[in-house]
N, C-alpha and C positions, 0 to 999 in steps of 0.2 A: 504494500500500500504506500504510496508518494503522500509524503505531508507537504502542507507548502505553509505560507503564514500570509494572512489576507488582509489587508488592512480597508477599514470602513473610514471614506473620507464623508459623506453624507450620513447626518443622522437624521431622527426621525422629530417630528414637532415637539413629542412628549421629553425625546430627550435633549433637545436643545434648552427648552424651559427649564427641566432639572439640572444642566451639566453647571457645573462648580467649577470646573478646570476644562482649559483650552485642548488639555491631550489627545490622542487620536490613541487608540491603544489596538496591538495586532490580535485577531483572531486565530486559532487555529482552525484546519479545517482538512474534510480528509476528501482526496482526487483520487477516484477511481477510473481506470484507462478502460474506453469503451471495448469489448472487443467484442465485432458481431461473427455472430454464428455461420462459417461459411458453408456447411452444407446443404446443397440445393435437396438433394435427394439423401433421405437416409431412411433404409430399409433393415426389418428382423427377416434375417436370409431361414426360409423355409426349406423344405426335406426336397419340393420340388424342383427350387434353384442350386441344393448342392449336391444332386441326385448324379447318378452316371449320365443319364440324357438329360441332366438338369439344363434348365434356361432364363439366364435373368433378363428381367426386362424394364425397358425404361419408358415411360408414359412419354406421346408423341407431342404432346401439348410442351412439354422442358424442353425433350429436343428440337421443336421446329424454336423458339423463344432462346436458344442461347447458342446452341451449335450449327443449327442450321442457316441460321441468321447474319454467322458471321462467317463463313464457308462457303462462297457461291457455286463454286464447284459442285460440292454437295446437293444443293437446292436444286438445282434439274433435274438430279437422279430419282429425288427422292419425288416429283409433283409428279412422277407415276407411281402406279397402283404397287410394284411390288419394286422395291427397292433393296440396294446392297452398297455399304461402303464400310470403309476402314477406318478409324480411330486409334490416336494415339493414348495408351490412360497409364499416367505414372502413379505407381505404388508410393504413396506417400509414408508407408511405412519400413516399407527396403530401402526407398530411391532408387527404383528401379521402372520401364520403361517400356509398355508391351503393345503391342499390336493386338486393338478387338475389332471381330465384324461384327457389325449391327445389320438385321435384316427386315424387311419392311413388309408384310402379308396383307393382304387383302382382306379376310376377316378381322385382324386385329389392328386397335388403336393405338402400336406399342410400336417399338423396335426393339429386336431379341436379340442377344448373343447365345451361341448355346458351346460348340464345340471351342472357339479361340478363352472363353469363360472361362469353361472348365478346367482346360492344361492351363493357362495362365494363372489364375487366380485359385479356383478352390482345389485343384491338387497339389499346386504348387505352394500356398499359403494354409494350406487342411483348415478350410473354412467347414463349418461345421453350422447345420440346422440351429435357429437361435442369436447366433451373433449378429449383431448391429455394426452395418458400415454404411459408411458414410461417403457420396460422390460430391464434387461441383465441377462446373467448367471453368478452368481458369485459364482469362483471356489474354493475357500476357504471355502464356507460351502457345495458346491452341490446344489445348489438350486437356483430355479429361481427371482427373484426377480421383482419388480412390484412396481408401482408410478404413482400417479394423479398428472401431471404434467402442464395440465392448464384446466382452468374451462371455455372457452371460448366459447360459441355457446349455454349454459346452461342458459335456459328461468330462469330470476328471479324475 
């Protein structure tokens, strides 16, 4: 916690009629640094995303709003029905730096990754039914980014 010392040059009408002396006296006062929440998307990974033919998915409404948006490339591919590209998403908790496909269906309002998922992330990291991770897009490198944010529900 940052302390700092605040000094009040304006008083108030009550305390000007009462003040006896000229002084200015410092307050203490406590500064807490804002820090907002970066994760756009954070999900409890169930049995079905860290299954053998598991598939996570990410609602199309984030991705056309942060990566599609800023990607024109991308945006032609995807204003058809069934669409396919590549993503770069660094493991914020290795530092590490993986190639996912995202795929586009026509029944669904999502884009999947299922196979590059899997070996990347849940074998690779033995993500397990339960745990809480956390994504955002951060738009200073173009890339997705990714974090094991809690280990809870994880038999041990």
């Amino acid at each position: 916690m940052i302390k700092t010392m605040f000094y009040t040059f304006f008083r108030t009408k009550h305390q000007e009629e009462n003040a006896n002396n000229d002084q200015i006296l410092p307050q203490e006062i406590d500064i807490r640094p804002i820090t907002p929440c970066p994760w756009d998307i954070i999900k409890t990974l169930s049995p079905l995303e860290v299954g053998y033919r598991g598939r996570l998915q990410l609602p199309m409404v984030y991705i056309q709003a942060t990566i599609l948006r800023h990607i024109p490339d991308l945006m032609s591919k995807t204003h058809m029905k069934i669409g396919h590209f590549a993503l770069k998403v660094k493991d914020l908790d290795t530092n590490t730096v993986h190639t996912v496909s995202f795929w586009k269906v026509i029944q669904e309002d999502n884009f999947s990754t299922r196979e590059t998922w899997i070996k990347e992330f849940v074998k690779r990291r033995s993500l397990e039914p339960g745990m809480v991770v956390g994504m955002y897009w951060d738009f200073n490198v173009t890339m997705l980014c990714f974090s094991v944010l809690e280990m809870k529900g994880v038999d041990e």
